[in-house]
C-alpha positions, 0 to 999 in steps of 0.5 A: 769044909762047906756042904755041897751047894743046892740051887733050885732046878730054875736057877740051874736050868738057867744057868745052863741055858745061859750057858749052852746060848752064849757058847752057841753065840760064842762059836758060831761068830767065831766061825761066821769070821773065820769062815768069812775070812778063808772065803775071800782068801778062797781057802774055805773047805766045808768039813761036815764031820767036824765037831761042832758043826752049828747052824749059822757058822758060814753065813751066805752072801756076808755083807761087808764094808770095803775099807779104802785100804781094801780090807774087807768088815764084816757086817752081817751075822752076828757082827751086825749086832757088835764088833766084840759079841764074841768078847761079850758072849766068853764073859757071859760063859765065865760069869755062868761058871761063878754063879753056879758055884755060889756065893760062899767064896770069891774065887769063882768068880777070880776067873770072871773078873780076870777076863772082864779086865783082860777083854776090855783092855783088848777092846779098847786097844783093838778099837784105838788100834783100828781107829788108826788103821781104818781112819773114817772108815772105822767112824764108818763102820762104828755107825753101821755096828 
């Protein structure tokens, strides 16, 4: 059995850093589509005494591209900075949970390695799937994301 793993103080503050960011990234694009999606539905009810409640979670006044089949693509918050940061954000988290573990051993880094290949795989089918879908529209959007 192996000693316990030390890191200096910078590497685990960064780390960690990394971390709490990519969640706050990961939650708050998550919320920002959610929200989106239940305000144009007319179903968005504010709960301020959920868990977490992050700041830039519903974005105001979002901005969106109006497809011709009617669907409506988000283009502000962090989805004007990528269509998948959501996707980018979780693999971000799962390499911090490998790198904190060490290099002793590849199996902390199984779980990074899995998802990486799961999410591409998603991205590319999502990205063919819309192509499809949205047709210019989505050429449209790819420019503008």
């Amino acid at each position: 059995v192996a000693g316990p793993i030390e890191h200096s103080p910078w590497y685990t503050a960064t780390l960690y850093c990394t971390l709490i960011f990519a969640y706050y990234v990961w939650d708050t694009a998550n919320s920002q589509k959610n929200h989106f999606r239940m305000q144009r539905a007319g179903t968005y009810v504010a709960r301020p005494m959920a868990f977490p409640q992050l700041p830039w979670q519903t974005l105001k006044d979002p901005k969106y591209l109006k497809t011709e089949r009617g669907s409506l693509l988000l283009i502000s918050g962090w989805w004007k900075y990528a269509r998948k940061i959501h996707y980018a954000a979780d693999l971000v988290m799962s390499l911090c949970w490998g790198l904190i573990c060490g290099f002793g051993s590849w199996i902390p880094f199984m779980y990074f390695a899995f998802f990486f290949t799961h999410l591409m795989h998603r991205a590319v089918r999502d990205a063919e799937r819309c192509a499809k879908k949205y047709g210019k529209d989505w050429e449209k959007y790819c420019t503008i994301v």
